[in-house]
C-alpha positions, 0 to 999 in steps of 0.5 A: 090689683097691683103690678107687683102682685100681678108678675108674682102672678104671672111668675107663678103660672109660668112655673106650673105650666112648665113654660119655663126658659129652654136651654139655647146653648153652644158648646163651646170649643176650648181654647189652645190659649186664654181667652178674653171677654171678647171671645164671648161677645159672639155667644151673646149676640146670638141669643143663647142663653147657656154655654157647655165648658168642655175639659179633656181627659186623655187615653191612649187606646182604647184599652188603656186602664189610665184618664191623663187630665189637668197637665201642662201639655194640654190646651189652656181651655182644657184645663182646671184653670181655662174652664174656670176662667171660661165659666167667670167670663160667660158668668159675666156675660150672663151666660150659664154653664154646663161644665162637661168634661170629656175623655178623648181617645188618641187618633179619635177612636170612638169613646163607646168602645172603651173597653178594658182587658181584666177586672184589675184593669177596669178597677184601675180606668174607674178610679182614674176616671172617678178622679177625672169627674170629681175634680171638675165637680168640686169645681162646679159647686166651686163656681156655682155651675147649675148643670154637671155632665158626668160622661160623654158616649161611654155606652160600653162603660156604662152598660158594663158597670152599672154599679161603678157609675151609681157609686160615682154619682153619690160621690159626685153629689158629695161635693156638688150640690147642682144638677147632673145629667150624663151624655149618651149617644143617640144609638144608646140613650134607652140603655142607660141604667142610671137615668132615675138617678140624675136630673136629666136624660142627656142625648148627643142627637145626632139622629139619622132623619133623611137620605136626601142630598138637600133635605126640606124641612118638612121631610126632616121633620117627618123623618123625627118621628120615631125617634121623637116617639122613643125619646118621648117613651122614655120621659114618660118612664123615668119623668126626667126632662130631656136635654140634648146635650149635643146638637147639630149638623154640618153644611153638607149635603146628605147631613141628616142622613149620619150627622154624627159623620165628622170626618175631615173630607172637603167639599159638598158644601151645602148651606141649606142643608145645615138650615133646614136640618136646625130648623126642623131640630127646633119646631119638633122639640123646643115647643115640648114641656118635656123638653129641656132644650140644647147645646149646640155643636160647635162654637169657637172663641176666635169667632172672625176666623171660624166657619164661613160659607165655604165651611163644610163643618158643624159650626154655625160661625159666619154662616146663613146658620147663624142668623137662623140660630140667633133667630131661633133662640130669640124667639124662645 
């Protein structure tokens, strides 16, 4: 039996046992500025594999019927032109890309909560946000991008409008021919109607798991349980894999216990906290068939200045976390 025919072999089991290569992502910050192949080198060194591209549209408030995208006064990286560079740089470095665009309230309101005032007013949103999403889908079929998000924690919107959003997603396949997933919130996975229609059952998994300042690993793992069982129940419904488009924790103490909190306070730095919470993350999922893997929050390309041990914050940069992390995604 010869070599070649023993990797077609060995290529062939791997696909129908399902043992195919998890997503090790990061989700990588955009850039106030351009960036160079530089920015990059530290995605690599920690062995992820993927990295989402995130683009920003704007809203005023939460009733505003108006997505502001693709202008001057934003950031380069949350731009057309800065997610394109972005994509040719980590392409470059092999990297795939989920391109993610994201909508963005002003003072930080919660994008679940949009809601708008009249019929007028949400037809007025839809074709503003229909325009949002198809620019960057016709940028990733432009540059190759295997995976588009279409939205990001919209519960409100989508639970509202059903059918806008199975309008948009047959609009969107028009022009981008890779896969499509949708980012919900951890609260709000199982209500997503459209789920059958994408490729994969995207969830920002910022589950509560512990109460405990420090939790150990064991007890975090134990506190996945249910929420592991009702992810689980919905694969079996809808057979789409299950990808975690957001993940993470801060180092801080009690960070398992609302790790969705971003708040800016200082202090409480907990290291072993974020360590464990990650770790207990990865040995619930990553060993499951169903499971597609993860983007991890959050990554920034000025790597020597993010982070560090006395950060309290989601990034893994210059902590214990990220030896953890280039630990894990290695040994996938």
């Amino acid at each position: 039996m010869n070599k070649v025919f023993l990797l077609l072999l060995s290529f062939i089991f791997l696909n129908c046992s399902g043992q195919s290569p998890k997503i090790n992502g990061v989700s990588f910050v955009a850039s106030p500025s351009e960036i160079t192949s530089k920015a990059i080198d530290p995605i690599v060194k920690v062995n992820a594999n993927w990295a989402a591209v995130m683009p920003f549209g704007f809203v005023k408030n939460l009733q505003t019927p108006k997505v502001t995208f693709n202008i001057e006064r934003q950031w380069w990286g949350e731009r057309r032109d800065g997610a394109k560079k972005t994509i040719e740089l980590l392409n470059s470095r092999g990297i795939k890309v989920m391109l993610k665009p994201q909508i963005w309230v002003w003072r930080g309101e919660f994008t679940g909560n949009i809601q708008m005032n009249s019929e007028n007013e949400w037809i007025t949103f839809e074709q503003s946000y229909e325009e949002f999403i198809v620019l960057y889908a016709k940028l990733a079929q432009e540059m190759n991008v295997p995976i588009l998000c279409i939205g990001t924690e919209l519960h409100t919107f989508v639970q509202h409008r059903p059918k806008y959003w199975s309008q948009l997603i047959t609009k969107v396949k028009e022009v981008y021919k890779g896969k499509l997933t949708y980012a919900e919130n951890w609260d709000q996975f199982d209500k997503v109607p459209f789920w059958s229609e994408l490729d994969y059952i995207g969830i920002d998994a910022y589950f509560p798991i512990s109460e405990d300042q420090t939790p150990k690993i064991d007890m975090l793992k134990q506190g996945w349980q249910k929420h592991k069982s009702s992810i689980q129940t919905l694969y079996n419904s809808k057979k789409k894999p299950v990808l975690f488009t957001e993940y993470g924790y801060r180092s801080i103490h009690y960070t398992a216990k609302e790790p969705w909190d971003s708040n800016r306070a200082d202090g409480n730095v907990d290291l072993e906290a974020q360590n464990n919470a990650l770790t207990a993350l990865y040995e619930e999922f990553w060993g499951e068939p169903w499971f597609a893997g993860g983007f991890l929050w959050k990554w920034y390309h000025n790597h020597e200045e993010s982070g560090g041990n006395k950060n309290n914050r989601f990034t893994i940069q210059n902590k214990p976390a990220e030896e953890i992390i280039r630990r894990l995604y290695k040994n996938e």
